[in-house]
C-alpha positions as a printed Julia matrix, in Angstrom:
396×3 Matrix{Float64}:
  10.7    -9.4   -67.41
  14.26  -10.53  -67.24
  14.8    -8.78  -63.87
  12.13  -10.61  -62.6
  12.69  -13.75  -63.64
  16.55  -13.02  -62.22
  15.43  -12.39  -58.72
  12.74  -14.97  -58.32
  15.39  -17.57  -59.49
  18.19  -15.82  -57.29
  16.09  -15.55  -54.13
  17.76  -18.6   -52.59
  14.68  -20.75  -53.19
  16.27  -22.22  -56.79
  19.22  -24.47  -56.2
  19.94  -26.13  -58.82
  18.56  -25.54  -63.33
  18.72  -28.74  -65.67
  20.49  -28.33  -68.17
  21.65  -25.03  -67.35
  20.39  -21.49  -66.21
  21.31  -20.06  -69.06
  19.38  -22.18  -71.46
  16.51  -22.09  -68.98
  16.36  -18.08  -68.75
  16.55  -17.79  -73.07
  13.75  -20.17  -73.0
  11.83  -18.36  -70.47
  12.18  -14.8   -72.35
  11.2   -16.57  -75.5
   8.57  -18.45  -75.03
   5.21  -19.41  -73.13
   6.04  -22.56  -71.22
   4.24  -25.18  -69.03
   5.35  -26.1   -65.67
   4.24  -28.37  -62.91
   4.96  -29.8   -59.58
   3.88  -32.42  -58.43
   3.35  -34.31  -55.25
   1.43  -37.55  -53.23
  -0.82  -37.05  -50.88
   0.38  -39.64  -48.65
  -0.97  -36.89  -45.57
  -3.79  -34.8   -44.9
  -1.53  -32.24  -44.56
   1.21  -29.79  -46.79
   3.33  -28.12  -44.56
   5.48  -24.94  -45.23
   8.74  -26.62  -47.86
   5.44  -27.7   -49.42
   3.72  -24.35  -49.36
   7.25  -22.31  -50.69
   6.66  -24.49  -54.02
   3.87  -23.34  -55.18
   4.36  -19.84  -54.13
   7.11  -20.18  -56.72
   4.86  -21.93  -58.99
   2.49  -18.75  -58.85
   5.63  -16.4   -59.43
   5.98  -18.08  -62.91
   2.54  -18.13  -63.37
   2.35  -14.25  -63.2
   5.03  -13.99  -65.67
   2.71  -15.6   -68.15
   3.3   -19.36  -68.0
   0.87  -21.62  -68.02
   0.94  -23.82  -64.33
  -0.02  -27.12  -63.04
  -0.55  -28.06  -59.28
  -0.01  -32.2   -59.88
  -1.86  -34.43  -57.81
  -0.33  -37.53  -57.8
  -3.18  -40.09  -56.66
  -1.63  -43.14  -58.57
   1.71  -42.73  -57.6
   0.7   -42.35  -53.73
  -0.77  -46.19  -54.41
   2.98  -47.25  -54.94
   4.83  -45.19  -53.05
   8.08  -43.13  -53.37
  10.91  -44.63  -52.13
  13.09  -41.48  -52.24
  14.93  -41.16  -48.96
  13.38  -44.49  -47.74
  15.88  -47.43  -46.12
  12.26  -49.66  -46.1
   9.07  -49.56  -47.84
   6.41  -47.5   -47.99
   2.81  -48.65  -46.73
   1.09  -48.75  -49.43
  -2.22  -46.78  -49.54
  -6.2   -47.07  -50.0
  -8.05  -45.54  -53.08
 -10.05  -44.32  -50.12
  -7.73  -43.04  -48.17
  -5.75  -41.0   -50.93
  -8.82  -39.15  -51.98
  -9.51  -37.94  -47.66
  -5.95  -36.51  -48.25
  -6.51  -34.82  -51.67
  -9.42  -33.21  -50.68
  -7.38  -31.64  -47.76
  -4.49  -30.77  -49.74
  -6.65  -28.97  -52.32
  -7.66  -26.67  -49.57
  -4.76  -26.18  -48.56
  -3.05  -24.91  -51.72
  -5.63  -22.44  -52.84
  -4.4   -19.49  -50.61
  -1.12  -20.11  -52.23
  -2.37  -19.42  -56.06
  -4.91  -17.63  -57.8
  -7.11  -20.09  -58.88
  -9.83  -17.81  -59.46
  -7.59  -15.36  -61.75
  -9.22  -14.86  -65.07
  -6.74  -15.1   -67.52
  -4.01  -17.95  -67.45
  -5.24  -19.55  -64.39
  -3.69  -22.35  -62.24
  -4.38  -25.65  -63.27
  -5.07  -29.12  -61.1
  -4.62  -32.89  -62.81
  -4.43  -35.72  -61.24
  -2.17  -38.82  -62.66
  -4.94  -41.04  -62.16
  -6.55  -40.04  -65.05
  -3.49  -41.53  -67.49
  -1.96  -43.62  -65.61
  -4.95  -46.36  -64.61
  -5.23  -46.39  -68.09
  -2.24  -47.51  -68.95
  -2.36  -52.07  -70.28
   0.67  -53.82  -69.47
   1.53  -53.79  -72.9
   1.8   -50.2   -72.61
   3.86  -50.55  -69.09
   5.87  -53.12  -70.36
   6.76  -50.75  -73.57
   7.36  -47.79  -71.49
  10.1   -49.82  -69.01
  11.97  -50.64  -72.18
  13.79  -47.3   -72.29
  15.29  -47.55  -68.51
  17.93  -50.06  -67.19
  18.56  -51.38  -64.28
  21.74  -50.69  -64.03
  19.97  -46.93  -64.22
  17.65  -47.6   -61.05
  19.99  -49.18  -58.94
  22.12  -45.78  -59.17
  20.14  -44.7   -56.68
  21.57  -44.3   -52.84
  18.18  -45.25  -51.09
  18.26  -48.86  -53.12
  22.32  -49.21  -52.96
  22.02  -49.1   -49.41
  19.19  -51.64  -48.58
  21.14  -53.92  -51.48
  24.3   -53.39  -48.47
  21.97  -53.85  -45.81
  20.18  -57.18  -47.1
  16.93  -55.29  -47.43
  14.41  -56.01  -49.75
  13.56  -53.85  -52.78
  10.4   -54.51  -54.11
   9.59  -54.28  -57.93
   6.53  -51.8   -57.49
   9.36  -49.56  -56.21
  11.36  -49.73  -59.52
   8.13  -48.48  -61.01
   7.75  -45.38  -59.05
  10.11  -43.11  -60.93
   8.85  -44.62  -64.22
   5.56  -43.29  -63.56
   6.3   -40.5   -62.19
   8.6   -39.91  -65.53
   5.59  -40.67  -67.51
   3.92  -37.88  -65.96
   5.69  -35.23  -68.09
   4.77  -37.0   -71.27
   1.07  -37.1   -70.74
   1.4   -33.54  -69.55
   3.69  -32.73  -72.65
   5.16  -30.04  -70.14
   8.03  -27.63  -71.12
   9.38  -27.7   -66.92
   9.34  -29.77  -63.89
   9.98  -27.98  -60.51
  10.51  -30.38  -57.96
  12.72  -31.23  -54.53
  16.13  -32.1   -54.91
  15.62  -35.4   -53.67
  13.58  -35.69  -56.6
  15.78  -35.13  -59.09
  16.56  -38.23  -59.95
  13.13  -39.03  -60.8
  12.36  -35.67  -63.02
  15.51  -36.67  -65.15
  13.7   -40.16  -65.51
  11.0   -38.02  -66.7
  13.23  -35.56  -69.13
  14.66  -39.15  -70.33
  11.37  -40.08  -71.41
  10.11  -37.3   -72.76
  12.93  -37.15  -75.32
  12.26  -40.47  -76.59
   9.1   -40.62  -76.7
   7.98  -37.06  -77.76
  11.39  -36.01  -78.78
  10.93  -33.0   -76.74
  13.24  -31.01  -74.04
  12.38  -30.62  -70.3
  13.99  -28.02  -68.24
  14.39  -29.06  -64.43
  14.15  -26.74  -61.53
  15.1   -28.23  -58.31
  14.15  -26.38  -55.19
  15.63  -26.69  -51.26
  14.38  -28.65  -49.21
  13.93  -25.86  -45.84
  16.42  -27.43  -43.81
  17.68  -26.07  -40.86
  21.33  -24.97  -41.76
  22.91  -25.68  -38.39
  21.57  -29.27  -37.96
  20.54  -30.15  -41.68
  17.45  -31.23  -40.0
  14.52  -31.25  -43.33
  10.69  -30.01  -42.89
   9.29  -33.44  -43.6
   5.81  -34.85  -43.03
   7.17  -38.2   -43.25
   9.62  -38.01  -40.07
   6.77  -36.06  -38.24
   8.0   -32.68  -38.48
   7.67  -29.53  -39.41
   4.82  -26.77  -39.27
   1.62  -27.46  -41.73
  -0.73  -26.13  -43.73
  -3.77  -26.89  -42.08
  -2.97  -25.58  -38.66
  -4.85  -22.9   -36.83
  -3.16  -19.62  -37.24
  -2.08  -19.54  -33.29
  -0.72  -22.87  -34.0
   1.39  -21.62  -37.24
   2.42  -18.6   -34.76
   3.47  -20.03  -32.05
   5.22  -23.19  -33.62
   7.56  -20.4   -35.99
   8.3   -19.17  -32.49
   9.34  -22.34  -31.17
  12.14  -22.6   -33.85
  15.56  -21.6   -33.53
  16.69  -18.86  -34.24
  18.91  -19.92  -37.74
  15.49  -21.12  -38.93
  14.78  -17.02  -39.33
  15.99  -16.38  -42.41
  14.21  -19.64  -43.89
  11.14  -18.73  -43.27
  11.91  -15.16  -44.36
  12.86  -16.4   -47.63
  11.09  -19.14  -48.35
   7.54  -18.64  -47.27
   7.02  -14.76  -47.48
   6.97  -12.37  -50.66
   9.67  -10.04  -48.79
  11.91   -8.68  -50.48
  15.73   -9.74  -49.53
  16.46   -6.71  -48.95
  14.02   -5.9   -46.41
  14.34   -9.03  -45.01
  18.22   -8.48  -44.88
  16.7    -5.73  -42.81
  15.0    -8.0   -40.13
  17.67   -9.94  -39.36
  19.81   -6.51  -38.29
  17.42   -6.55  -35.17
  19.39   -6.78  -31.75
  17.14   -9.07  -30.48
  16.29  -12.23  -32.25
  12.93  -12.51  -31.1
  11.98   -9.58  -33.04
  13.19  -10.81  -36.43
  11.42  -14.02  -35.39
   7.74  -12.68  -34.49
   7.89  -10.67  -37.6
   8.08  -13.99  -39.12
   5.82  -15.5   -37.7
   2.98  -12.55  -38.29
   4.2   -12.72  -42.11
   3.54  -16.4   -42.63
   0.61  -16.83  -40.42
  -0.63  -13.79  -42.73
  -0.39  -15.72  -45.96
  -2.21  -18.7   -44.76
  -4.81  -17.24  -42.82
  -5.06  -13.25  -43.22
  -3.95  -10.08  -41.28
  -6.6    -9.7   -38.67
  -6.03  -13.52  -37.46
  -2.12  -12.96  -37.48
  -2.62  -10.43  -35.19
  -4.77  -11.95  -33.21
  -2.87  -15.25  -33.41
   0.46  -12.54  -32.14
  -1.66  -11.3   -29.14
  -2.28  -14.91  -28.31
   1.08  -15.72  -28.16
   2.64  -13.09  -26.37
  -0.03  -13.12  -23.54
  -0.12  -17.2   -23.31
   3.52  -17.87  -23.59
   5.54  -14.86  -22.59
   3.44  -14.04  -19.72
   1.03  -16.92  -18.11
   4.22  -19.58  -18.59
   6.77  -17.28  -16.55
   6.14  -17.47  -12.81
   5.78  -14.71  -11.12
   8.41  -14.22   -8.2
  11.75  -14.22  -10.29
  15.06  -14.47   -9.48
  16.68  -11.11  -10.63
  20.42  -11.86  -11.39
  22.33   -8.5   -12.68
  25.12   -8.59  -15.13
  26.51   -5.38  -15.21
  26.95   -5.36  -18.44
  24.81   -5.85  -21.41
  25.94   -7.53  -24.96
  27.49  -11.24  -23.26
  26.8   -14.94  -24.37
  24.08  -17.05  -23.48
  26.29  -19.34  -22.3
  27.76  -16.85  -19.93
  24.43  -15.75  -18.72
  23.46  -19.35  -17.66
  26.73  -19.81  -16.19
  26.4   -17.36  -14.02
  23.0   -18.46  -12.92
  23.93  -21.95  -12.42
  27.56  -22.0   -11.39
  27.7   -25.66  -10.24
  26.6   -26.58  -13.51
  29.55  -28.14  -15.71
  30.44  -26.1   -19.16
  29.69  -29.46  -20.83
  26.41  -29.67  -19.64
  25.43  -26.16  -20.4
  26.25  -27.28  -23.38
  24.05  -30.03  -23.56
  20.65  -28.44  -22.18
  21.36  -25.84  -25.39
  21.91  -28.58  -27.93
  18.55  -30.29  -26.01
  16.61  -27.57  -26.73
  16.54  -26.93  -22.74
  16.91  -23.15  -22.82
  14.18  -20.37  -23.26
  15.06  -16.76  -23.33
  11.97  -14.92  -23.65
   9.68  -18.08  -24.61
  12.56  -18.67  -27.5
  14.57  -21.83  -27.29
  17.86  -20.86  -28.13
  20.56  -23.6   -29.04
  23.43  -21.34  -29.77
  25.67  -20.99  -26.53
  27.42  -18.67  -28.44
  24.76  -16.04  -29.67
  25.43  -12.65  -27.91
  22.47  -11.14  -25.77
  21.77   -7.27  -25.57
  19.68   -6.62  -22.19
  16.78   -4.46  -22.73
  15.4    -2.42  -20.19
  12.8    -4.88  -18.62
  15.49   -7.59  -19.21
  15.31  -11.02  -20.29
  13.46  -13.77  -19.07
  15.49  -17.14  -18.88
  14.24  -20.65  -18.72
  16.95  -23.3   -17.76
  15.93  -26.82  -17.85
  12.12  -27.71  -16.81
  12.01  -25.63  -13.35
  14.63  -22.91  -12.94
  13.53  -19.5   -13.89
  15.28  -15.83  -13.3
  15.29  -12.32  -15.21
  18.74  -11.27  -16.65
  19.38   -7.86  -16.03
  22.39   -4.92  -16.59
């Protein structure tokens, strides 16, 4: 079991273990304990950083411990200000329960709720938290400071920007704390933006149950070139509750460093295989297997191949015109950045550089924002897409 354990918390996913690995892994081999995650649904729709956290949360669950898919419907009426320079809109009763309902869908291909023995479980913080009086409130804010809240950069920098904090805010991670008491839960998973909440909750749960937690943050799925998060709340990323030729095709509209994230994060792969993948010559490979993998998980084999054959025959065939421009290299094994070069010789290096950084060049439906990457020309070629309107096949 400790081999396991090792390699689901060494797969990449794991980032950082509060207090320390070390303690966590003892307790782990010791001991049946109960997790959670939790999260509002402030959407109608998860999308994959989502999805990789409670694929982990299953992991543990098949090692015996006991799981809980959190809900937060109370906490979505305040709002987290994590990451926020203003407030959050605050939402209807209404409207949080049309977004649970979708979100509920959308997690059960994830876990087994149907498993017989040590199932998944769902709660919802609704259920303690409405119930708490102000007395009770008033009791609970008693074991946090200020001075504690205020240590956080989202509210340090609207205090040096002259922007309001609201109280409600201050509440958030005090509820959210209170969550692992009512749970009396063993270990909170969460983002590492919300760290600083889950320690509010580890706080509590020490002084009022006298009781450790153990914290597991997990990435965030950023893209390691540009840092850029999966987020639902700046509008991006690829969700949960698309059609399967939507999943597919949006994977293969990522670049190409994105690969390896999706490898690890939202497949059951191995790393070795996957290490595998990403020895392919040409990108594009390593990226539809992707693609097929995670469309898989979400919405089965036959539709992943279905949702493949869509792709291929909508965008890497009906897109590209039909009378191209053949330019020959001579060689094969150059630079992207040489290749469109070449085609577009009037063109300034700096803005080659640009379109690529713009997301304005295709090879083979990919966009590609590497000028660097190296090309290998296989025997049909490569079809390039410069800019909106020029076109041509790249040849030995």
């Amino acid at each position: 079991m400790k081999n396991e354990l090792l390699k689901i918390l060494d797969r990449g996913i794991v980032v950082q273990i509060l207090p320390s690995k070390d303690e966590f892994v003892e307790a782990m081999l010791s001991r049946k304990m109960r997790f959670y995650i939790g999260a509002d649904p402030t959407s109608t729709a998860l999308h994959l950083s989502h999805a990789k956290n409670y694929m982990l949360l299953e992991e543990f669950r098949k090692l015996g411990h006991e799981v809980i898919v959190l809900i937060g419907d109370f906490t979505a009426r305040i709002g987290d200000p994590t990451e926020r320079a203003t407030t959050r809109k605050q939402l209807t009763r209404e409207e949080i329960l049309v977004n649970v309902t979708s979100w509920v869908e959308q997690i059960k291909p994830l876990m087994d709720f149907n498993a017989t023995v040590n199932p998944p479980k769902i709660m919802f913080n609704h259920d303690w938290l409405s119930k708490l009086t102000m007395e009770e409130v008033v009791k609970l804010a008693s074991n946090v400071t200020v001075q504690q809240m205020l240590e956080r950069d989202m509210f340090e920098k609207r205090m040096n920007e002259n922007r309001p904090i609201f109280l409600h805010e201050f509440l958030y991670p005090l509820m959210q704390g209170y969550d692992s008491v009512a749970m009396d839960v063993d270990v909170e998973m969460c983002g590492t933006d919300q760290i600083f909440n889950a320690l509010m909750g580890r706080t509590l749960l020490k002084k009022l149950s006298n009781k450790d937690k153990f914290v597991v943050a997990v990435n965030l799925m950023e893209n390691p070139k540009t840092k850029e998060l999966m987020s639902k709340s700046r509008g991006t990323g690829i969700f949960l509750n698309f059609s399967a030729e939507d999943m597919f095709a949006g994977i293969m509209a990522q670049p190409d460093e994105m690969i390896k994230v999706f490898l690890v994060n939202n497949t059951r792969i191995s790393l070795a295989e996957i290490d595998e993948i990403l020895q392919a010559k040409n990108p594009r490979d390593a990226k539809m297997r992707a693609a097929f993998e995670v469309t898989k998980i979400f919405h089965g084999e036959e539709k992943a191949k279905l949702a493949q054959e869509v792709f291929i025959t909508k965008f890497q065939k009906k897109e590209v015109p039909e009378d191209l421009e053949i330019i020959k290299f001579g060689v094969t094994g150059i630079s992207l950045f040489d290749i469109v070069k070449k085609s577009l010789p009037e063109m300034s290096n700096s803005e080659i550089r640009r379109l690529f950084a713009q997301g304005g060049i295709k090879v083979n439906s990919e966009t590609k924002t590497t000028p660097e990457e190296t090309a290998f020309f296989p025997e049909e070629g490569l079809t390039v897409k410069v800019g909106k309107k020029k076109w041509f096949k790249a040849m030995i």
